[in-house]
N, C-alpha and C positions, 0 to 999 in steps of 0.2 A: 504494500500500500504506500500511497503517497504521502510525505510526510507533512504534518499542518502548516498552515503559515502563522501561526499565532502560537509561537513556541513560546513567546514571555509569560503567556495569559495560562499556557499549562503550566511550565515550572513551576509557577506562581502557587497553582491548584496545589504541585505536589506536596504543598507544606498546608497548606489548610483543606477545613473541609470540604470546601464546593466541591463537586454539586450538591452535596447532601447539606442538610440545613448543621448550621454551626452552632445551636444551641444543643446537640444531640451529644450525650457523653462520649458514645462511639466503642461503648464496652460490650465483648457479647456476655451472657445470662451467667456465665460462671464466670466471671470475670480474668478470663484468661488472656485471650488479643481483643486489642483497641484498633477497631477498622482500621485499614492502613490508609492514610492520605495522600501515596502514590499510586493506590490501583486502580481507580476511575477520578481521571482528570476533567474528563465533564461528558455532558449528556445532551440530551434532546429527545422528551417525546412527547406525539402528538397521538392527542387522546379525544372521540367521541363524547367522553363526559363532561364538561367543565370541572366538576365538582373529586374527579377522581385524587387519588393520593399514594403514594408509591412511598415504599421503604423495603431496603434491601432485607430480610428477613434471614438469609441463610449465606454464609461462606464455605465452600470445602476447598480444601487447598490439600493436593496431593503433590509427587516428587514431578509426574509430569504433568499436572495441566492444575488450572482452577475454574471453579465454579460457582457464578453469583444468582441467588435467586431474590425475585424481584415480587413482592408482594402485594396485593389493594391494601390499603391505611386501613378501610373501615372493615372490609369485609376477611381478612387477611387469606384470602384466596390467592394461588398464584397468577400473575400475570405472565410474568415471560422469564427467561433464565439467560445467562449466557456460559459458554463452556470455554474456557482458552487454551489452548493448545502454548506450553512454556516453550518447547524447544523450538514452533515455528513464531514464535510472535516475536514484535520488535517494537523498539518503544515510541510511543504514540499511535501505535495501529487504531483502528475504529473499527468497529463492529457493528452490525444491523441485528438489532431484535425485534422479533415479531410477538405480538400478544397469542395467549394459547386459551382455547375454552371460550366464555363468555367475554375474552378480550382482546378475538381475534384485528379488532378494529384498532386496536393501538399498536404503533411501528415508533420504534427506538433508533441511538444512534451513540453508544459508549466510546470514548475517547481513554485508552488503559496504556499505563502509566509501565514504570521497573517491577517485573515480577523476580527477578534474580534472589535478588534478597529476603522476598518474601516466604516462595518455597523453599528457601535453607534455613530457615530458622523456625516459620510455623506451618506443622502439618498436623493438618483433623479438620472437625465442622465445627462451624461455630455459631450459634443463634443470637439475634440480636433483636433486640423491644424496639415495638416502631417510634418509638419518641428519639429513639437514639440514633439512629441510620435514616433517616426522613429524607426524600429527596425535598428541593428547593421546589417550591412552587415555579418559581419561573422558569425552570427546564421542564414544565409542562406546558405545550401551547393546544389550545382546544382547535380542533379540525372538523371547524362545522359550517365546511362545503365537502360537497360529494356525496355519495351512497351508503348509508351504512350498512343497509341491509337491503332483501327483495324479497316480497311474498308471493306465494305461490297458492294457485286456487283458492282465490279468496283469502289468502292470507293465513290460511289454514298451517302452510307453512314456510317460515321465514329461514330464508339462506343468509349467513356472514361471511365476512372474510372474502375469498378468494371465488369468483362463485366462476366458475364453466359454462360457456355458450357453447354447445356439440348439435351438428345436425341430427335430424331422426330419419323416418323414411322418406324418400322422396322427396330430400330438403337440402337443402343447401346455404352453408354460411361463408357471406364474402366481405372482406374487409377493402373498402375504399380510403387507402391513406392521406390522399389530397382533400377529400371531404371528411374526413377524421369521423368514417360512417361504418356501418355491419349493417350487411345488407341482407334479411330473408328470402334467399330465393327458393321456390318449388320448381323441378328440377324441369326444363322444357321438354315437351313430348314424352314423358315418362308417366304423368297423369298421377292421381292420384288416389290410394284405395288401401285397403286391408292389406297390412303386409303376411308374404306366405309363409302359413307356417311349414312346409315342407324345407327347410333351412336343411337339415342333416343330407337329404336325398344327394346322390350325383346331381353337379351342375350339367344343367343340358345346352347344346347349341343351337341359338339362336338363327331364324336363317335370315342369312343377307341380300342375296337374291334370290332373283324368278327368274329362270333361264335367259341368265347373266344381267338383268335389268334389276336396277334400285330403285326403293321406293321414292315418293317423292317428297317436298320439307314436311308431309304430314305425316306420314309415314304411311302410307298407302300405296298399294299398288293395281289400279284398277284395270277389269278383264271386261271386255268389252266384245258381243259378236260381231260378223259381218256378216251377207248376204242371209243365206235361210238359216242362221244361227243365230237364236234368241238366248241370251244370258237372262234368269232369276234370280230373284232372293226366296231361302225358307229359312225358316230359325236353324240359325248358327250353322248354313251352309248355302248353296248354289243352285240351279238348275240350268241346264243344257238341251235349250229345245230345238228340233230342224220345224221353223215355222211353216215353209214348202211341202213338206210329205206329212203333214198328219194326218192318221187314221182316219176315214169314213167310218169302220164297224167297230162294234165293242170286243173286248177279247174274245168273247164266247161265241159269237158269229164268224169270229176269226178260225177258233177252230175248228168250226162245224163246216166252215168251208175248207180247211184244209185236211179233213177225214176225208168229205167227198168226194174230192182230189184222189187222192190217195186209194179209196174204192175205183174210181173210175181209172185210173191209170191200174189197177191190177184187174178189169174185166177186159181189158185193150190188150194185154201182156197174155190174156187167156184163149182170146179169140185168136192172135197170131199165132197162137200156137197150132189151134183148128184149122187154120189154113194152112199151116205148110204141110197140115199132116195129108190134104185131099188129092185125089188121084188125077189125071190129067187125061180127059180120053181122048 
């Protein structure tokens, strides 16, 4: 990280208590370590509630890293924590904390000090009473522009924090960066309807042409007759009529005339035979 431009304003810190209020003893519960006034050089955070109140509540300090836990004053719920890693940090790094739980709306911003000497001398947890570790009120600035929350069906239920725009079926989300916009699109020519639940089945292929012809931008491909060829419609299929040769008879007439046939051409097959069999005088 980059290093601050206001290196007097930290030194400064590192001998008193800011950010934390200066009236606070700084002892934790067994009176063992007195908060150190190089390990948060200053702060910043912007909080939904005006009314809200932070104090550092818990220290662990181990050989390789430490850890600050940040509490609500009234409610003594946690807010946010931060974890430091000793052997990568350097001094004046900053840190970004996010609220957790019921305080996902509050975003931090710790400025930490020499940990060297800290972790060689005290190692354990330490608890400390909120009168004694209190942050400053004015390293709270109230953040009230923007969205805290969103309700959903009727408010039935309410999202915080981070919330996710995902398309559904047949949906599509597009972000326009020059119009600083998200744009709900339903997907063109795909329509829209019940999505299938056949999901597990083999994917099947789609066809893309009709003997080698594509549809056209609606996606249709229309079959059209010519001369004595009549194209229909019936539910969820076609008809194929030759409008030139339709029938005169009904089937039944059809094939009482073709038995007849069929009689008559075997009494003609009968009779040639009676003739070639007669005698010639």
């Amino acid at each position: 990280m980059s290093a601050p431009r206001h290196l007097e304003w930290l030194n400064g810190n590192s001998n008193r208590s800011y950010p934390l209020r200066n009236s606070g003893a700084k002892k934790d519960t067994t009176d063992s370590l007195e908060f150190p006034s190089e390990l948060i050089l200053d702060a910043v955070f912007t909080v939904a509630d005006v009314d809200l109140k932070l104090y550092v509540k818990s220290l662990y300090i181990y050989d390789i890293g430490i850890v600050i836990r940040i509490h609500d004053y009234v409610t003594d719920v946690l807010v946010t924590s931060l974890s430091i890693d000793i052997a990568s940090h350097v001094l004046y790094d900053s840190y970004i904390l996010s609220g957790v739980g019921d305080y996902k709306s509050v975003k931090g911003k710790i400025v930490v000090g020499n940990l060297e000497s800290l972790s060689s001398t005290a190692i354990g947890t330490f608890e400390y009473s909120k009168e004694d570790t209190i942050f400053e009120s004015s390293v709270l600035i109230p953040s009230l522009r923007g969205v805290s929350s969103l309700g959903v069906n009727d408010n039935s239920t309410i999202l915080i924090g981070d919330v996710k725009l995902k398309p559904g079926f047949n949906f599509r989300l597009r972000v326009n960066k020059e119009e600083n916009a998200i744009y709900f699109d339903a997907i063109e020519g795909q329509g829209l309807g019940v999505e299938c639940p056949c999901e597990e089945d083999e994917p099947r292929t789609p066809i893309y042409t009709f003997n080698g012809m594509y549809a056209d931008d609606s996606g249709n491909i229309n079959i059209k007759g010519t001369g004595c060829i009549e194209m229909g419609q019936v539910s969820n299929g076609l008809t194929v009529s030759n409008i030139c040769e339709a029938l005169c008879c009904e089937c039944d007439d059809v094939n009482a005339l073709l038995a007849a046939l069929a009689a008559n051409n075997l009494l003609l097959v009968n009779l040639d035979k009676r003739v070639n069999t007669l005698e010639v005088c």
